[in-house]
SEPA-388424 format. One record per residue (C-alpha): residue number from 1; x, y, z. Coordinates in Angstrom, 1 decimal, decimal comma. Layout:
% SEPA-388424
PT | NUM | X | Y | Z
...
% end
This chain:
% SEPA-388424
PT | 1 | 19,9 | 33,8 | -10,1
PT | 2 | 20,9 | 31,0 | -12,7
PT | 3 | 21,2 | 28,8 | -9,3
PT | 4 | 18,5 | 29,5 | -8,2
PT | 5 | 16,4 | 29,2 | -11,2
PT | 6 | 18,6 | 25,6 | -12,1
PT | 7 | 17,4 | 24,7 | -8,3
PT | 8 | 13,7 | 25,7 | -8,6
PT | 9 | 13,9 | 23,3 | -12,3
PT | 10 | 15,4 | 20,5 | -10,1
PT | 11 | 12,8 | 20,6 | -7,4
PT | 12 | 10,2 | 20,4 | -9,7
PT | 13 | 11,7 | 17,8 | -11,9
PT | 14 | 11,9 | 15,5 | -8,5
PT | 15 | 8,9 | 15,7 | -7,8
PT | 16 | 7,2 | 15,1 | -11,2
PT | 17 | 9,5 | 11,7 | -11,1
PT | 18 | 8,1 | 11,0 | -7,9
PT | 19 | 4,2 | 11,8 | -9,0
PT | 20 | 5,0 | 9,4 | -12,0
PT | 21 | 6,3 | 6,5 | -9,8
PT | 22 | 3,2 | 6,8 | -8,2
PT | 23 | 1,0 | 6,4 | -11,3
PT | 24 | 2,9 | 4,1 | -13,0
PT | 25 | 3,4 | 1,7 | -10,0
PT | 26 | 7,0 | 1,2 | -9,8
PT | 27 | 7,9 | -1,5 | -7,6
PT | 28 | 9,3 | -0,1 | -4,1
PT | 29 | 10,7 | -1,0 | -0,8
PT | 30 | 8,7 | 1,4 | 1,6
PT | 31 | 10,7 | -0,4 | 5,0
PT | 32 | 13,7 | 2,4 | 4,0
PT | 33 | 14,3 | 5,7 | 2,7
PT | 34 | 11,9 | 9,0 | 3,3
PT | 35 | 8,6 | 8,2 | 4,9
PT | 36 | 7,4 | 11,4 | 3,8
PT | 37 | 8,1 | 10,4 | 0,0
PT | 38 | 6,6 | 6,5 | 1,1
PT | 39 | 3,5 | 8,5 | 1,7
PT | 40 | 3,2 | 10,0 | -1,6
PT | 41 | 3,9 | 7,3 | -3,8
PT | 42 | 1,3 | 5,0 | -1,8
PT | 43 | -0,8 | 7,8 | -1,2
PT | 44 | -1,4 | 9,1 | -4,5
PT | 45 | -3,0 | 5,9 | -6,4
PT | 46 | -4,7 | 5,0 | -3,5
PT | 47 | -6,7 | 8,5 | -3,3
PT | 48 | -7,2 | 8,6 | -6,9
PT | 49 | -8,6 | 4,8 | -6,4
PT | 50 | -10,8 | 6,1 | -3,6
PT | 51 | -11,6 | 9,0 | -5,6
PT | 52 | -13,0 | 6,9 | -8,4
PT | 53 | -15,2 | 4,5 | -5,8
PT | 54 | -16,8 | 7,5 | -4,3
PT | 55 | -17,2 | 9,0 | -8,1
PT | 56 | -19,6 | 5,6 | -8,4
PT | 57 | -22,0 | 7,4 | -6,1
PT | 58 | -21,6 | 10,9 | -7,5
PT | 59 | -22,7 | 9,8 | -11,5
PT | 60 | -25,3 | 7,9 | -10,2
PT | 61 | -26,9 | 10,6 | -7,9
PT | 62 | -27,0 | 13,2 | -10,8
PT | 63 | -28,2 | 10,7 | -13,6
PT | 64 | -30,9 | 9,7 | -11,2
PT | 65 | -32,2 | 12,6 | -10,1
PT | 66 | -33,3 | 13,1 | -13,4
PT | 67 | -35,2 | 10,4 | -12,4
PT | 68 | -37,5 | 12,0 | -9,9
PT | 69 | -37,2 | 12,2 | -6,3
PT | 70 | -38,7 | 8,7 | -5,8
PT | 71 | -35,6 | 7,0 | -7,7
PT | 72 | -32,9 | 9,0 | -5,7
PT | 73 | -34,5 | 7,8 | -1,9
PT | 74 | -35,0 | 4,2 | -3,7
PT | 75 | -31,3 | 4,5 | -4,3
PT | 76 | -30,2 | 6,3 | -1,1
PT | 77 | -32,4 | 3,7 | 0,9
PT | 78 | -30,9 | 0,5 | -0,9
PT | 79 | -27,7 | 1,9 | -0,5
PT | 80 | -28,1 | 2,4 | 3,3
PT | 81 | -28,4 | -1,4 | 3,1
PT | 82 | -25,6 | -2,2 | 1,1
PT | 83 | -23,0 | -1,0 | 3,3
PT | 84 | -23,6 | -3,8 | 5,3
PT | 85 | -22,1 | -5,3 | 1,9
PT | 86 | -19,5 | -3,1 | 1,8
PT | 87 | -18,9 | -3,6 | 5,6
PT | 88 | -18,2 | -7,4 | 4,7
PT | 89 | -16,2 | -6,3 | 1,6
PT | 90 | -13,6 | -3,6 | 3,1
PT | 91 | -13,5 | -5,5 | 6,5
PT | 92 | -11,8 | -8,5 | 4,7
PT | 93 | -10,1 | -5,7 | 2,2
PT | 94 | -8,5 | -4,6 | 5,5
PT | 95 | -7,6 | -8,8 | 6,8
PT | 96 | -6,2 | -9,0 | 3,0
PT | 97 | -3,8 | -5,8 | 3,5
PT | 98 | -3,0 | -6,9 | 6,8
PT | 99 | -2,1 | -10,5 | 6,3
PT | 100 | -0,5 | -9,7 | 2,5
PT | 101 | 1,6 | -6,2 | 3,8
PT | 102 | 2,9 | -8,3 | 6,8
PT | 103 | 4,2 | -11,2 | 4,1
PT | 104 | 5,7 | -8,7 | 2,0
PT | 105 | 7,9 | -6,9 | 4,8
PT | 106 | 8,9 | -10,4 | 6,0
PT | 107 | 10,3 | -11,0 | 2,2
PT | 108 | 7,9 | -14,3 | 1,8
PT | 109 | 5,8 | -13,1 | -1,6
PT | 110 | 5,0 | -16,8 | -1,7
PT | 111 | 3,2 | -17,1 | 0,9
PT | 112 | 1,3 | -13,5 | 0,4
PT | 113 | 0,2 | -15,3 | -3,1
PT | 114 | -1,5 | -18,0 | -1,5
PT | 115 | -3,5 | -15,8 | 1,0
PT | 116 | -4,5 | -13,9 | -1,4
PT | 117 | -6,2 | -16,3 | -3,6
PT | 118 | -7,8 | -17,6 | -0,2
PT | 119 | -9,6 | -13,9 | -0,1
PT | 120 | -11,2 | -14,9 | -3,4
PT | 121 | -12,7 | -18,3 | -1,7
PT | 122 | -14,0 | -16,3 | 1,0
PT | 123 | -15,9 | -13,6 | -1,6
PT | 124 | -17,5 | -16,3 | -3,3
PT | 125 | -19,1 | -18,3 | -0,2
PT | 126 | -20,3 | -14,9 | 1,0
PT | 127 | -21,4 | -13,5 | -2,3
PT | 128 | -24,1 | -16,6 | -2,0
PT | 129 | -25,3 | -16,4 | 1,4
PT | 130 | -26,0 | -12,3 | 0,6
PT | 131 | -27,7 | -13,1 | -2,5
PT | 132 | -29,8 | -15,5 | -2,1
PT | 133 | -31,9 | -13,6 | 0,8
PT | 134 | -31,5 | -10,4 | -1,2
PT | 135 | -33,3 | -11,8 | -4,1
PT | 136 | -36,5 | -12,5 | -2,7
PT | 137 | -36,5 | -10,0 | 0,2
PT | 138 | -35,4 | -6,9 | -1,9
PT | 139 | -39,2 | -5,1 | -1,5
PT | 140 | -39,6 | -5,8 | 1,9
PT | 141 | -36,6 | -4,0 | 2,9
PT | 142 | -37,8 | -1,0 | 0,6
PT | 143 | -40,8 | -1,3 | 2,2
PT | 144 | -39,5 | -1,8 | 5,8
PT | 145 | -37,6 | 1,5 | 5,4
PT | 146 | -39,9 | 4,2 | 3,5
PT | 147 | -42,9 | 5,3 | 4,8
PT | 148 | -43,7 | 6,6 | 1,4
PT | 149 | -44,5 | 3,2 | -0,4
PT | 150 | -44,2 | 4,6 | -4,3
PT | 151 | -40,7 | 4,1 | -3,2
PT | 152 | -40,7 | 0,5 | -2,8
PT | 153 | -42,6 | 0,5 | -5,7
PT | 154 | -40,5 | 2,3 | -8,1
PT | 155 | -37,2 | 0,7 | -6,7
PT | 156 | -37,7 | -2,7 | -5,5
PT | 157 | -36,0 | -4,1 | -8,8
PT | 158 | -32,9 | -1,8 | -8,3
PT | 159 | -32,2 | -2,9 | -4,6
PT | 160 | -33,0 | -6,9 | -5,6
PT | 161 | -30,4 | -6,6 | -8,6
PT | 162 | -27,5 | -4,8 | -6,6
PT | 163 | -28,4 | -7,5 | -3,5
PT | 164 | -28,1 | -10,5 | -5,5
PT | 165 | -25,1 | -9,0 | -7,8
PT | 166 | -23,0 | -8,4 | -5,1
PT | 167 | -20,1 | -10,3 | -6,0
PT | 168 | -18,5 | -7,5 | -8,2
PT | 169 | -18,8 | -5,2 | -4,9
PT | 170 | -17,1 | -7,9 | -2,6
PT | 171 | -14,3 | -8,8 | -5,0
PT | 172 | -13,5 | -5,2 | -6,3
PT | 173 | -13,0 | -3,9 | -2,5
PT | 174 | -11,1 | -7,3 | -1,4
PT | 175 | -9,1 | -7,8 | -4,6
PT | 176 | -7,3 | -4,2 | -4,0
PT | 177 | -6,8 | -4,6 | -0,3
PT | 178 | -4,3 | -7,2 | -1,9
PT | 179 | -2,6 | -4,9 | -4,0
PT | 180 | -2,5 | -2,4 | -1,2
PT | 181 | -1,1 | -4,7 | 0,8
PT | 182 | 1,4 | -5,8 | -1,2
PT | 183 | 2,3 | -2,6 | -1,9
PT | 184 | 0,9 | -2,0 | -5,7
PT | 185 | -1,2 | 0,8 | -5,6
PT | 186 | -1,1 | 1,7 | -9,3
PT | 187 | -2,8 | -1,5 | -10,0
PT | 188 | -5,8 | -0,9 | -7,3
PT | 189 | -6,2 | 2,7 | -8,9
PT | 190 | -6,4 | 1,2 | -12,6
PT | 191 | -8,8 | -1,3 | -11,4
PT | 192 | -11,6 | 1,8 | -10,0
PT | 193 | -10,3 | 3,9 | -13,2
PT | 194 | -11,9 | 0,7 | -15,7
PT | 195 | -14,7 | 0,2 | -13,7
PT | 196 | -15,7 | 4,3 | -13,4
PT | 197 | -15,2 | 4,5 | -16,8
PT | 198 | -17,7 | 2,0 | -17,9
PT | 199 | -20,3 | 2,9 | -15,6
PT | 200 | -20,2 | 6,5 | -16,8
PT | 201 | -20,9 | 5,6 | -20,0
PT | 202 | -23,4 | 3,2 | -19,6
PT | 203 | -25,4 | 5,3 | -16,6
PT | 204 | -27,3 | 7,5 | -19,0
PT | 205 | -27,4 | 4,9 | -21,5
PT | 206 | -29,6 | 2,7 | -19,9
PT | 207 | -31,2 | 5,4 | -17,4
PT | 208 | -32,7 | 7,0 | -20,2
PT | 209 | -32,9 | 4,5 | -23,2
PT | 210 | -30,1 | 6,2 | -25,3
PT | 211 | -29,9 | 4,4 | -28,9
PT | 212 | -31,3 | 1,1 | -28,9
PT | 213 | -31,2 | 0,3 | -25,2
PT | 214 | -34,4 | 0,6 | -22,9
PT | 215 | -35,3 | 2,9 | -21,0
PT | 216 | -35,0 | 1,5 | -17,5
PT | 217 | -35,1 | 4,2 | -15,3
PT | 218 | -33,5 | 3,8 | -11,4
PT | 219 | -33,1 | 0,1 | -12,2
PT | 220 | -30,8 | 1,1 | -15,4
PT | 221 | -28,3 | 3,0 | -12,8
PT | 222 | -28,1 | -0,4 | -11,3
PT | 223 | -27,2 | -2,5 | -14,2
PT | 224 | -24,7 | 0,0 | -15,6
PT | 225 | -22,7 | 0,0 | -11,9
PT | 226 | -23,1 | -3,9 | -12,1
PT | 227 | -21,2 | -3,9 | -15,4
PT | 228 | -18,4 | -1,6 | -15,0
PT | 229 | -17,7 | -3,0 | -11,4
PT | 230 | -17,6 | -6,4 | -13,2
PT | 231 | -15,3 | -4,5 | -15,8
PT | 232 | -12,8 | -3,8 | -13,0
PT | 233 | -12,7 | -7,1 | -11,5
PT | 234 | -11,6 | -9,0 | -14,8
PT | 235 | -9,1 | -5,9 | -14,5
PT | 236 | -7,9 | -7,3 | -11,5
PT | 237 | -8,2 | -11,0 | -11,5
PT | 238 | -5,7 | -10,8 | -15,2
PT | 239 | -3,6 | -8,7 | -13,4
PT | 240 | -2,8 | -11,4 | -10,3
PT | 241 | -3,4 | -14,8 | -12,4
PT | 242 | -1,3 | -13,3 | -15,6
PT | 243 | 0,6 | -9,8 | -14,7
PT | 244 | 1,7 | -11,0 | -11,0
PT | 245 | 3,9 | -8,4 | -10,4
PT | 246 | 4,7 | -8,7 | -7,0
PT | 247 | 1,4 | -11,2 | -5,7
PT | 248 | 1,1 | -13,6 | -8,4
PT | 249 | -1,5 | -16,2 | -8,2
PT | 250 | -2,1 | -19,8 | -9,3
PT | 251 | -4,9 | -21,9 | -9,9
PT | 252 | -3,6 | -24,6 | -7,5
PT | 253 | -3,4 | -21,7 | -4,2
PT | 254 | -7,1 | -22,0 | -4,5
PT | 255 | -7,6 | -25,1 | -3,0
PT | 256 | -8,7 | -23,9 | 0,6
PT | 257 | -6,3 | -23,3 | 3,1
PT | 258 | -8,0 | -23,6 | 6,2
PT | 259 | -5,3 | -22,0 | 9,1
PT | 260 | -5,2 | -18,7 | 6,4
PT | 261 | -8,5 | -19,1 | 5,8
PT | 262 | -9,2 | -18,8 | 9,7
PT | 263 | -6,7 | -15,9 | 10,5
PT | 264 | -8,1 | -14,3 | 7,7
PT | 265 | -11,5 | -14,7 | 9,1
PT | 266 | -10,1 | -13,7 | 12,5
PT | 267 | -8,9 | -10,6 | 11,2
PT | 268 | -12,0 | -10,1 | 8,8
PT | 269 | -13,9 | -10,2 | 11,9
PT | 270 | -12,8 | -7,3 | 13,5
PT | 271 | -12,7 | -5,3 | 10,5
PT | 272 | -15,7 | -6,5 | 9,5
PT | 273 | -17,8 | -5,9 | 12,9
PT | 274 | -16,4 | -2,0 | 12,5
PT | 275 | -18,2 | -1,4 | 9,4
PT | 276 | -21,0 | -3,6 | 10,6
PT | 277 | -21,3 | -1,0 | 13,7
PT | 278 | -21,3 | 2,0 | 11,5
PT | 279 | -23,3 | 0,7 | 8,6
PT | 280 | -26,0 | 0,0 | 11,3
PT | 281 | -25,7 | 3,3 | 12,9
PT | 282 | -26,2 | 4,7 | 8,9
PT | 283 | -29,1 | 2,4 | 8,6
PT | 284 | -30,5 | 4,1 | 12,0
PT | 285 | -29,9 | 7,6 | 11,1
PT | 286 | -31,6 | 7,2 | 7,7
PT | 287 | -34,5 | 5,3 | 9,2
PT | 288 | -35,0 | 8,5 | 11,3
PT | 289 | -35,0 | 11,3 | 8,2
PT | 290 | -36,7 | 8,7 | 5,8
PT | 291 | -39,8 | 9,5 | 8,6
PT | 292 | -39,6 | 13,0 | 8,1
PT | 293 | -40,0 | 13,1 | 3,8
PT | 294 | -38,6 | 12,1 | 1,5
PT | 295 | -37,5 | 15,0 | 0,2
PT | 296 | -34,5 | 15,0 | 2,8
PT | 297 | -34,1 | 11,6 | 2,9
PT | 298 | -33,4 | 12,6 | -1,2
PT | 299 | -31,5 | 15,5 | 0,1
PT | 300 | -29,1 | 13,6 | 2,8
PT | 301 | -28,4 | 10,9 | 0,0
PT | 302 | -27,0 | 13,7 | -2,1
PT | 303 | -25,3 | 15,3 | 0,4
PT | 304 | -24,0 | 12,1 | 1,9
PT | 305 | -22,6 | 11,1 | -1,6
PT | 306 | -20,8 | 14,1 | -1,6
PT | 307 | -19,3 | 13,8 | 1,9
PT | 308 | -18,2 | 10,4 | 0,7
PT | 309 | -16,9 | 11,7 | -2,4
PT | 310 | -14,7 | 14,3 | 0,4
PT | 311 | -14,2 | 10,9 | 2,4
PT | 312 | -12,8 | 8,6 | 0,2
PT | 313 | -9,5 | 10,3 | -0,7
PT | 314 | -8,9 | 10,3 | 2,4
PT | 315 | -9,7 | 6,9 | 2,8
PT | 316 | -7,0 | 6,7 | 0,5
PT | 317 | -4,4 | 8,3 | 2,5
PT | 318 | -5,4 | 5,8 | 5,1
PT | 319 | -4,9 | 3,0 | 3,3
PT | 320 | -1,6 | 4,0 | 2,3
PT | 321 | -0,7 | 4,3 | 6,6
PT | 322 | -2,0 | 0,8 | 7,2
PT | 323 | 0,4 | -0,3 | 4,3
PT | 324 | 3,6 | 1,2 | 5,8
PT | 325 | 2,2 | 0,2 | 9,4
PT | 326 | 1,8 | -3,5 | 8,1
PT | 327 | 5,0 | -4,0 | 6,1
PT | 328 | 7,7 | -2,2 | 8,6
PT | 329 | 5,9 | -4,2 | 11,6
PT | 330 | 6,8 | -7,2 | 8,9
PT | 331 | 10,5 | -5,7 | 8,4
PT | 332 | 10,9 | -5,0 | 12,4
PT | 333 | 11,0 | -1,5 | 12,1
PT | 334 | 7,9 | -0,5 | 14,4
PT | 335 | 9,2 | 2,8 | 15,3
PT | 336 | 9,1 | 3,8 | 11,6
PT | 337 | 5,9 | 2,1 | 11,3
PT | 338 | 4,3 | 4,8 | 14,2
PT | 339 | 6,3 | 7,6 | 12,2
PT | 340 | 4,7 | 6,6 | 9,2
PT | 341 | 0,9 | 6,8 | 10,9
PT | 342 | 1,3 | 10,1 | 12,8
PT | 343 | 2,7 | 11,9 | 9,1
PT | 344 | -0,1 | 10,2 | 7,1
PT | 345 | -2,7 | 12,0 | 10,0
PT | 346 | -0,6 | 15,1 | 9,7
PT | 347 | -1,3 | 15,0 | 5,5
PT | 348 | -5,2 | 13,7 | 6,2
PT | 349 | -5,6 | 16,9 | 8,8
PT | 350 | -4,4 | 19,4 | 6,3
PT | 351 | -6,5 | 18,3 | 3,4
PT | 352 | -10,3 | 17,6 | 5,2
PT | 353 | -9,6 | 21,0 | 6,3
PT | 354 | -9,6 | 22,0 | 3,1
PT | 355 | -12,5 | 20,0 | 2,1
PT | 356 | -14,4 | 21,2 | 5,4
PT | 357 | -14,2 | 25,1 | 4,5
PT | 358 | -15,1 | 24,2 | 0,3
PT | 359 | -18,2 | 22,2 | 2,0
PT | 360 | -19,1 | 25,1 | 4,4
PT | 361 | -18,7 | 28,0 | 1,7
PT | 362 | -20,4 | 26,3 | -1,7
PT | 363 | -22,8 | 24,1 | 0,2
PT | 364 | -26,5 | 24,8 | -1,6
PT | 365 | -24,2 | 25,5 | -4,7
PT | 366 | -22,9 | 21,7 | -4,6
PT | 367 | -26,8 | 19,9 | -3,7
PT | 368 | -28,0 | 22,1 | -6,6
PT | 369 | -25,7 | 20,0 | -9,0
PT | 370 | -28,0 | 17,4 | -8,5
PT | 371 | -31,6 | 18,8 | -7,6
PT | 372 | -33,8 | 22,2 | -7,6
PT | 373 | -36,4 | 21,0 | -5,2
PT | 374 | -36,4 | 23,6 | -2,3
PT | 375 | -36,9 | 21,2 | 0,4
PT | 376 | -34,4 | 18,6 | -0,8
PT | 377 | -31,7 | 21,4 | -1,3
PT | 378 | -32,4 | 22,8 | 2,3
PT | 379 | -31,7 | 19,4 | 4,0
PT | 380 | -28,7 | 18,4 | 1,8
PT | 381 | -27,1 | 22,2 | 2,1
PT | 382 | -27,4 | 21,3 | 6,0
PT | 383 | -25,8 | 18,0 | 6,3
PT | 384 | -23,3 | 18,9 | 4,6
PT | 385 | -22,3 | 22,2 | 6,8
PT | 386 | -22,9 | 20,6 | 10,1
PT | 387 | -20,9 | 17,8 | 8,7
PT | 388 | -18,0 | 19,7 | 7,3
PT | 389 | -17,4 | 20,7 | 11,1
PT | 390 | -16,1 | 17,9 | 11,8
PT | 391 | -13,8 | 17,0 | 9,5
PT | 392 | -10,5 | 17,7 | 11,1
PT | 393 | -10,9 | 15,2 | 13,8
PT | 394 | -12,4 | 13,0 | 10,7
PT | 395 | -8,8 | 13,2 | 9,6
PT | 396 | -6,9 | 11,8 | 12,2
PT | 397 | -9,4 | 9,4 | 13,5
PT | 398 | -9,4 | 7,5 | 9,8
PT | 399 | -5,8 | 7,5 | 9,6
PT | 400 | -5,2 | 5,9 | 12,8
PT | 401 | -7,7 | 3,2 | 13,0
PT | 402 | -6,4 | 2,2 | 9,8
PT | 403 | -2,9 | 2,2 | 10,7
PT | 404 | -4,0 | 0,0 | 13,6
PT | 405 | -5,9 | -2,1 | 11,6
PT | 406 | -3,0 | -2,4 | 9,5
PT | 407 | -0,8 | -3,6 | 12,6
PT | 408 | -3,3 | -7,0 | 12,6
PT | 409 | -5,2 | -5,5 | 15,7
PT | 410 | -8,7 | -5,4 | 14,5
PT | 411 | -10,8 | -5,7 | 17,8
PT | 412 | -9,4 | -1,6 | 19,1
PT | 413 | -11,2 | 0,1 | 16,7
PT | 414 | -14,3 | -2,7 | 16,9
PT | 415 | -14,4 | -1,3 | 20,1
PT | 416 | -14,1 | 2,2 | 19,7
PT | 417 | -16,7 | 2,5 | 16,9
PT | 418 | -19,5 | 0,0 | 19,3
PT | 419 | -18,7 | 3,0 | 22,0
PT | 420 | -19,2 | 5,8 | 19,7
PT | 421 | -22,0 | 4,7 | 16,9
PT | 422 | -24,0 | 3,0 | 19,5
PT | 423 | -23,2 | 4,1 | 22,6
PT | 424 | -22,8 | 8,1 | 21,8
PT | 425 | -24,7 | 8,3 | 18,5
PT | 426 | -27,7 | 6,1 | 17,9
PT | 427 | -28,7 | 7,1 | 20,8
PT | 428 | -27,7 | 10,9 | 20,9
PT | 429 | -29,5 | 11,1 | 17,6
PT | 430 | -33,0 | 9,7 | 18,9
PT | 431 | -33,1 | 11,9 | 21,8
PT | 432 | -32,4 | 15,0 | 19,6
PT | 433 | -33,9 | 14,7 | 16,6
PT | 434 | -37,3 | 12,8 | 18,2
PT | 435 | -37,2 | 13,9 | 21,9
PT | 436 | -35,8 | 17,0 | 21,7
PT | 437 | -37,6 | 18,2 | 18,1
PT | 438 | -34,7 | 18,8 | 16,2
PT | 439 | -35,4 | 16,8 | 13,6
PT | 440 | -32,9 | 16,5 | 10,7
PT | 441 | -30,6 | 18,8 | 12,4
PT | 442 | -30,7 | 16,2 | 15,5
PT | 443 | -29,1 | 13,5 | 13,4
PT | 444 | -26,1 | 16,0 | 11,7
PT | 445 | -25,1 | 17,2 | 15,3
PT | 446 | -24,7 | 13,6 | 16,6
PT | 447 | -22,8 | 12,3 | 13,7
PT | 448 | -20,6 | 15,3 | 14,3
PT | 449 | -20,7 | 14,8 | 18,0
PT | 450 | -19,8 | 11,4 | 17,7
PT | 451 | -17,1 | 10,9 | 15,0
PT | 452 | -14,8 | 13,6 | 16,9
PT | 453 | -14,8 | 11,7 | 19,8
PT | 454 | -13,8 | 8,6 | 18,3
PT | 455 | -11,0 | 10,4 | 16,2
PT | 456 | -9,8 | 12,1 | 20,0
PT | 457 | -9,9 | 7,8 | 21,5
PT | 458 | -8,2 | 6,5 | 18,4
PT | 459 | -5,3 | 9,1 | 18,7
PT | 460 | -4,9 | 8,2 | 22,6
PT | 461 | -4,7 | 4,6 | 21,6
PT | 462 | -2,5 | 4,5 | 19,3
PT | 463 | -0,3 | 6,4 | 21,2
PT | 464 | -0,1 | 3,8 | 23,9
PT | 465 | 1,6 | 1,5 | 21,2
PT | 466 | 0,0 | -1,7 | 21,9
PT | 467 | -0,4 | -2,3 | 18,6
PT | 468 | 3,1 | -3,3 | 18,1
PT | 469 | 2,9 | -6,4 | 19,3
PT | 470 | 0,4 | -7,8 | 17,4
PT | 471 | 1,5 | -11,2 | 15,5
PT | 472 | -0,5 | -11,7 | 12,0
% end
């Protein structure tokens, strides 16, 4: 009994030392040892970093639909939009893990130093050429979108601040893909941890006018996300200019590089035109309900956030694949490397299911966090069931298109998501939802439809292994 008891204490003790490597960031070698206990340690920052980018959405959703229903499509409408932003910013996340991951197994942190400070060159040229149209255009796409026009009206200043302001959104998503990639999760997870933090104090703040602030409504959700993105960024720029723990940048390494520059691009690209596909496809399928009401346009955006807020932890677990794929590809282990993926989907499988039956169950319990109205509540409820079906093949599909991603080969899962967003999708979801009369339910089903048979092509692709090969 004493044995048994001194065994139980044991177990427990390893693995609170293993949970506090995680937080704290200890430096490790993930090309030996358990890849199960590889997993956790990457795992665990990352899907408490992706936990706190999704939680962006989730304080924003319920501070604004205090607002009125307007202010939440105004948001869910201008954030349609910029994931084509985000697209840019976690496709050249993904070149940064790649390119810094496969450095770091190869034992050359030199060299992952200077292409990391070339991801910060590449932000700033893009954070212009996004700006500048999305400062004077910022109506029209409000307008463009909603057939109800008080929404353009009420928002317009909301989508033309987070247009032009984007450079806290590129650099927050591509700074971290360096600290993924170089193995320094902790860091990444601090970074969202700063940024969430200021943003939740500051979103009622200026929502509402609290103390001597205005009262700036929508537009106020806007500036406080601006801020405590901005807040996270400083985070991270001290941490690779001053900490340098294992990437340490100088000012000199930003003088352009032009051959990392271009494989960076090259990389960026594929990642890049993935997000691109399915940010489109989004834009699509909102297009479609924002011509049924707005009431479940309001509805989907809540219900949406919450998916992502499901999502993004496991986005975190993916993360965590591409950074064993990428660094024991860099250390010549590439059987480890396929190990690594197939546990990581094994761990992803197991916990969407989870998420799946909690979304099924509590469904108009979880969109009546956020709003009352009867019609809003209805649509949200929906999505989210439908949705939830799905979310075992979700599971594998995300670990293994990252993993591969991971291995440098961006243009498989370019492909795969062309096939299924625009291929199966966009246009399953026109022909049921318009053609066919099923209206919002239309669009659910083929986002359903659609994302299990991409997770059922990524699994028979990575199998084949082709991936291997692949020189970053």
């Amino acid at each position: 009994m004493i044995t048994e008891t001194k065994t139980i204490e044991t177990r427990f003790q390893r693995i609170g030392r293993v949970l506090r490597q995680a937080v704290n960031g200890d430096e490790q070698d993930f090309t030996n040892g358990s890849i199960d206990r590889a997993i956790v340690l990457l795992a665990i920052p990352m899907i408490l970093e992706m936990a706190m980018e999704s939680l962006f959405a989730i304080v924003d959703a319920f501070f604004v639909a205090k607002v009125g229903m307007e202010a939440v499509a105004t948001v869910g409408l201008t954030e349609s939009v910029l994931t084509l932003v985000y697209s840019v910013a976690i496709g050249l996340s993904a070149a940064a893990t790649a390119m810094v991951s496969r450095r770091i197994g190869e034992g050359d942190r030199n060299a992952a130093s200077k292409a990391g400070a070339q991801v910060i060159l590449i932000a700033l040229v893009l954070s212009v050429l996004i700006a500048v149209p999305g400062f004077f255009f910022a109506e029209d796409i409000l307008h463009l979108m909603a057939r109800d026009q008080s929404v353009a009206a009420t928002g317009h200043q909301f989508t033309r601040l987070l247009l032009t302001a984007n450079l806290p959104i590129l650099l927050l998503w591509m700074l971290n893909g360096i600290f993924r990639g170089a193995g320094d999760a902790a860091t990444a997870m601090r970074a969202l941890w700063i940024a969430n933090g200021v943003n939740i104090v500051l979103c009622p703040v200026f929502i509402f006018g609290i103390g001597p602030f205005p009262e700036l409504g929508v537009l106020g959700s806007g500036v406080a996300t601006t801020i405590g993105r901005s807040s996270g960024v400083i985070y991270q720029l001290w941490n690779l200019f001053q900490v340098g723990k294992i990437v340490k940048l100088k000012l000199q390494y930003l003088k352009p590089q032009w051959n990392t520059i271009g494989r960076l691009l090259k990389l960026a690209a594929g990642s890049t035109g993935q997000y691109l596909i399915a940010s489109a496809s989004w834009i699509f399928m909102i297009s479609i309900l924002g011509q049924i009401s707005k009431e479940v346009t309001a509805g989907y955006t809540i219900a949406i956030r919450i998916v992502i807020f499901a999502l993004l932890p496991a986005w975190g677990m993916s993360n965590a694949a591409a950074t064993l794929v990428g660094q024991n590809l860099g250390a010549g282990h590439p059987e480890r490397a396929e190990k690594s993926a197939w546990r990581a989907g094994f761990f992803n499988m197991v916990f969407l299911a989870f998420i799946g039956s909690i979304c099924l169950i509590l469904a108009p319990s979880l969109i009546r966090i956020f709003t009352t109205e009867p019609e809003a509540v209805h649509a949200g409820s929906l999505a989210l069931r439908i949705l939830a079906g799905g979310y075992v093949f979700y599971g594998w599909g995300m670990i293994l298109s990252q993993a591969i991603n991971g291995a440098g080969d961006t243009r498989t899962p370019t492909i795969l998501n062309f096939i299924f967003f625009w291929l199966v999708e966009t246009p399953l979801a026109a022909m049921l939802a318009l053609h066919l009369n099923w209206g919002q339910t239309g669009v659910y089903w083929s986002i359903v439809i659609a994302e299990s048979g991409m997770a059922l092509a990524a699994m028979w692709v990575f199998r084949r292994g082709k991936w291997k090969t692949v020189k970053v």
